[in-house]
N, C-alpha and C positions, 0 to 999 in steps of 0.2 A: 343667421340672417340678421340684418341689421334693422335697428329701430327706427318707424321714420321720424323724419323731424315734425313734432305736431305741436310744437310753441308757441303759445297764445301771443300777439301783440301787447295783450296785458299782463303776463305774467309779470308776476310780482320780482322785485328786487332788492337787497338785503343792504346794502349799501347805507352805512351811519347806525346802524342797530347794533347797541352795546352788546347783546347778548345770543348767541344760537345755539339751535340744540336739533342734529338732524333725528329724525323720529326712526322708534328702533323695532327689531321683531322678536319678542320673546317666542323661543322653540320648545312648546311644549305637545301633552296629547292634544287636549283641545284645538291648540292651531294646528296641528297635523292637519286633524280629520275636519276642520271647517274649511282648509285650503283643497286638501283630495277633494271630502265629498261634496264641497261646495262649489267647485269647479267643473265637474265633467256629469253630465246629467244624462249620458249614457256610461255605463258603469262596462260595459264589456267592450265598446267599440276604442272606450279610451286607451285602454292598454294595449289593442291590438295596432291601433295607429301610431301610439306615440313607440313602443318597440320596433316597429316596423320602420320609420322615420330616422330614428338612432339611428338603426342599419345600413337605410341608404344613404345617411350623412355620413357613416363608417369609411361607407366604402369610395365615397368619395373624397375622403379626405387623404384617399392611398391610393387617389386614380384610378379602380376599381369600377370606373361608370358603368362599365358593359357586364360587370361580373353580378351576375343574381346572389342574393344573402337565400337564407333555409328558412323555411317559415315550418312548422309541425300544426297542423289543423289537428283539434283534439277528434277522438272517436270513441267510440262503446270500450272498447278492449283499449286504447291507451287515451285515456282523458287528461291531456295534457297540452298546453300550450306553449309555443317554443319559439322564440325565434335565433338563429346565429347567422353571426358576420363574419368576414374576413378581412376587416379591416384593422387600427392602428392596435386594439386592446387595450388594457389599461394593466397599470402595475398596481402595487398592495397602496399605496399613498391618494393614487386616483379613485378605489375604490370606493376607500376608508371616506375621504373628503367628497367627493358626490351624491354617492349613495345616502350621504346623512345631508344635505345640501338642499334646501329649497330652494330657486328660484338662482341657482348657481350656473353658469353658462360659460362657457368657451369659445361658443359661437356667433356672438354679435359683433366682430371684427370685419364679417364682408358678409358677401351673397351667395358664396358657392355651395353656401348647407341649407337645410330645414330651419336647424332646432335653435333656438334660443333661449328661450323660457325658462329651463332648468329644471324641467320638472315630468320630464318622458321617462326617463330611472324610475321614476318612484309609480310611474302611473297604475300599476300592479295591484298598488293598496287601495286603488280603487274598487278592484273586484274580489281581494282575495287579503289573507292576514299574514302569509305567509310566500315567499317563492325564491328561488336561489340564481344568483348571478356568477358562470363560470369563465375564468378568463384563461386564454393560451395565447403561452408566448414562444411557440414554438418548440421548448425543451419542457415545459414542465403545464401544468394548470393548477389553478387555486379556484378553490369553489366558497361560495358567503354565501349563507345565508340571508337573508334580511325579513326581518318578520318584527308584529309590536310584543312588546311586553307585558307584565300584567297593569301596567299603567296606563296601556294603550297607546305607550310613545314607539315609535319606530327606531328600529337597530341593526347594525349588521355587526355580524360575526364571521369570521374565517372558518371554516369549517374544516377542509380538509386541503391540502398539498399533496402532489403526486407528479411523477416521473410523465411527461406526455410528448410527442413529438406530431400530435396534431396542429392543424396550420391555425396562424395567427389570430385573433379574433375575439368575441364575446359572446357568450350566450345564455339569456334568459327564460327562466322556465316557471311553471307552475301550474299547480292542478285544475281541474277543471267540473267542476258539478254536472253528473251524466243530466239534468234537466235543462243546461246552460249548454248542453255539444252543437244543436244545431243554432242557436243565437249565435254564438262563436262562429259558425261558418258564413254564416249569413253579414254578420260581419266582415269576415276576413274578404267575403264576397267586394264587399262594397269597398274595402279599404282597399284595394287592390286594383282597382280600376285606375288608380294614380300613379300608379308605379309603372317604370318603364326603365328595367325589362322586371319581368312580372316574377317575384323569390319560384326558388323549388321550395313547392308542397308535399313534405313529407305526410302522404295520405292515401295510401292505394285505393282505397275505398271512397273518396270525393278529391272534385278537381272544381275549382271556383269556376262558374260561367263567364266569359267576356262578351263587354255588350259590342251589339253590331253595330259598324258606323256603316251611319246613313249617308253622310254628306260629309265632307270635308276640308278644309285650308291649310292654309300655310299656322295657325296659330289657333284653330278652333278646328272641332269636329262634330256632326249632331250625329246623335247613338238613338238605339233602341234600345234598352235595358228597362229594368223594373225598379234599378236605385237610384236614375236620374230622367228625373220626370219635369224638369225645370231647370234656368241655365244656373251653371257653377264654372268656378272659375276654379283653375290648378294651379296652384303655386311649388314648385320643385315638384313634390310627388300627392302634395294634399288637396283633395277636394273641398272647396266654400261652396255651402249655397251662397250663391249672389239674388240680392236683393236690389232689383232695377228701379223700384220704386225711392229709394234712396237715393237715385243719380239723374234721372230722369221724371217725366211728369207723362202720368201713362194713358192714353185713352184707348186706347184695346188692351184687356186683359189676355188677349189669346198669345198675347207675346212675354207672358209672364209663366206660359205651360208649354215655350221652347227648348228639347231636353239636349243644349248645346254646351260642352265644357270647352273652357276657351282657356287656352295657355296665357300664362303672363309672367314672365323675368322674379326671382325670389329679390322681396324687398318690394316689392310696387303696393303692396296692401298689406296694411297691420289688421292683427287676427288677435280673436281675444284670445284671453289665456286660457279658454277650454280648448283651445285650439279649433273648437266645433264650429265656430262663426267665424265670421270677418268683423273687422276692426272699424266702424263707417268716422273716422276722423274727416277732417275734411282734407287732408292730402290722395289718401287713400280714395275718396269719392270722384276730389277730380282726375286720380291716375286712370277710376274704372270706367268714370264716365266719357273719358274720350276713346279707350278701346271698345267699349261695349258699342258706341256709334259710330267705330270703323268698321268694327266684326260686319254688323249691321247690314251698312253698306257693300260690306265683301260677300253674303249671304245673297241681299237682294239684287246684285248685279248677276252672281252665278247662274241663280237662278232664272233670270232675267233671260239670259245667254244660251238656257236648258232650251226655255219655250221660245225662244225665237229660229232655234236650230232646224224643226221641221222645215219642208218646202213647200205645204198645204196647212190650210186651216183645222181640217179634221187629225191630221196628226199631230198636229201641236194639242189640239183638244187631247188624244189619248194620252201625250206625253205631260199635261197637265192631272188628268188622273189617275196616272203611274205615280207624279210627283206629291199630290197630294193624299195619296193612297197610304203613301213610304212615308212622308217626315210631316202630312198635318197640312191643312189649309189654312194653319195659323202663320206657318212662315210664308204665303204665297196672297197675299191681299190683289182683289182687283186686278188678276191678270189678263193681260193683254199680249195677243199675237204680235210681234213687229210692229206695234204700238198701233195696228188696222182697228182691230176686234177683239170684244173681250172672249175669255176663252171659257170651257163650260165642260164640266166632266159627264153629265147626261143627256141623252137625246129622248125626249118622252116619247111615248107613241100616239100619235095624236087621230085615229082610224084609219082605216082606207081611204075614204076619199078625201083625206085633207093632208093625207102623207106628202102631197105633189105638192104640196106648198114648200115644201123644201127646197124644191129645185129653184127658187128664184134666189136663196139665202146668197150663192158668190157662184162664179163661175170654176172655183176650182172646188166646190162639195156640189156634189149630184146626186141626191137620192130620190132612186125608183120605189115609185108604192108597194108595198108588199101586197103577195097575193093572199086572195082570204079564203078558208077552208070554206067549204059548199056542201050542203047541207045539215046532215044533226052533227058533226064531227064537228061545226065551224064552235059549238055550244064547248065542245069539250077541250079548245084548243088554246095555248095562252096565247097574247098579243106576238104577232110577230115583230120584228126587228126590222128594223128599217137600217140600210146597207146601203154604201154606195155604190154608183154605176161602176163598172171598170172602164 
């Protein structure tokens, strides 16, 4: 992915200064573990996104879009975590040079991948001290380990060579703490709702839930699920919470608990380097804040379109509390029939002799009084319902 342009009009410039010196990164433990653990403040979802991301940057970078990567969900009896590609691979010089690499990238040349950062390889040390990277290249595999030393720096080692004629590709592995199995799937739950088309889960025993979409467009969908309770944006295959209050100026909060992930082209929003958030530069705020107020209007017109559809005002009423029922009366303010009457998901009961008052509300709703139970049963009986005439 490429970086956006976020250059200050006053950025400084070096121009007649005798003397420079660009500023350096010594690679020791300490910066190891202060760039991992200071980075990713979910410690299991990181490794599961950032390998899973590699993947689909894999495989697309061998046109591969439609081909799903292997993902291994750990379990009781094999607690392990896995994912492999079929994409380019790497040879012994790619391995050696990345794997020891922070912040090294190959992919800030355009838009057609994920990754840039340089730092989805290593994301592993986030959760774990040890796990091994196998690569096949068709005739053979070479398996590295990489794990810290007693210094606490990080290493790879070539472990083994061997005859293989499995297909092309990479795959990273490592174990998995039986108290940490279902965090990991819950996980893999939620990172996978971005991906499209969605890895084989090697897991006879669980299969990740997909959330239901409730509504949908050309560039947004609004879901029911339990990991997206507020809008997010997807970029290639990553989910961002989006934060509206950063682009806009909010006066109903109830459109801050709309659970719609809205597609947007890789490159339109810088993300920070946990990858866990978005990037609020201000290119990136004005890229979201004119989609979020197209989305918007592409939401309240559909909708618009839903309730104006009936050819009575009591079924536009049900078909407003079907819709409000499904996706939230947060996305549906102040609705109005054919722009006549506003529209109303309950009808009270207002007794028997005042039910007739209904009948004057429009000439296409007519309700007849209901009849009232007569004698000690009328005690025992709830309000009736008030129905209209046929």
């Amino acid at each position: 992915m490429m970086i956006l342009n976020n250059r200050r009009s006053e950025d400084f410039h070096s121009g007649g200064l005798t003397e420079a010196r660009k500023f350096g990164f010594e690679m020791n433990a300490f910066a190891f573990h202060a760039v991992i653990d200071g980075i990713y403040s979910d410690k299991i979802q990181a490794p599961v996104r950032e390998l899973a991301t590699n993947a689909y940057d894999a495989h697309i970078a061998v046109g591969k879009h439609d081909v799903p990567f292997q993902l291994m969900a750990p379990s009781t009896f094999s607690p392990y975590f896995m994912v492999r590609d079929f994409g380019p691979g790497m040879d012994h010089e790619d391995v050696m040079q990345r794997a020891t690499t922070l912040f090294g990238s190959n992919k800030r040349g355009d838009n057609s991948q994920v990754g840039m950062l340089g730092l989805g390889m290593k994301s592993p040390f986030a959760y774990t001290t040890q796990y091994v990277i196998t690569c096949f290249d068709g005739a053979s595999k070479r398996e590295y380990v990489c794990f810290l030393d007693e210094g606490g720096s990080p290493t790879v080692s070539l472990a083994a060579e061997e005859e293989s004629y499995e297909r092309r590709g990479l795959m990273i592995k490592f174990p998995v703490q039986q108290g940490d199995i279902q965090r990991f799937r819950t996980a893999i739950e939620r990172v996978m709702i971005g991906f499209d088309p969605m890895p084989n889960i090697l897991n006879d025993q669980w299969t990740p839930a997909s959330p239901t979409t409730l509504m949908a467009g050309t560039d947004y969908r609004i879901v029911n699920s339990v990991h997206i309770k507020t809008p997010h944006i997807r970029q290639g295959c990553v989910l961002y919470p989006l934060d509206i209050t950063q682009l806009v100026e909010i006066d109903d909060t109830d459109v801050l608990r709309i659970p719609v992930i809205i597609d947007v082209p890789i490159g339109t929003a810088s993300v920070q380097t946990s990858r866990e958030q978005l990037g609020y530069d201000e290119p990136t705020k004005d890229n979201l804040r004119m989609i979020w107020q197209e989305i918007r209007r592409h939401i309240a017109k559909e909708l618009q379109a839903a309730l104006d559809e009936p050819d009575n005002y009591l079924d536009a009423c049900i078909k407003y509390r079907e819709l409000s029922h499904r996706l939230g009366k947060a996305m549906i303010k102040e609705p109005v029939w054919r722009g006549k009457r506003p529209l109303r998901t309950t009808f009270s009961y207002l007794s028997a002799g005042r039910a007739a008052v209904l009948d004057s509300w429009a000439a296409d709703v007519k309700f007849a009084p209901p009849r009232q139970p007569v004698g000690r049963s009328r005690y025992y009986q709830t309000a009736p319902s008030l129905t209209p005439r046929s």
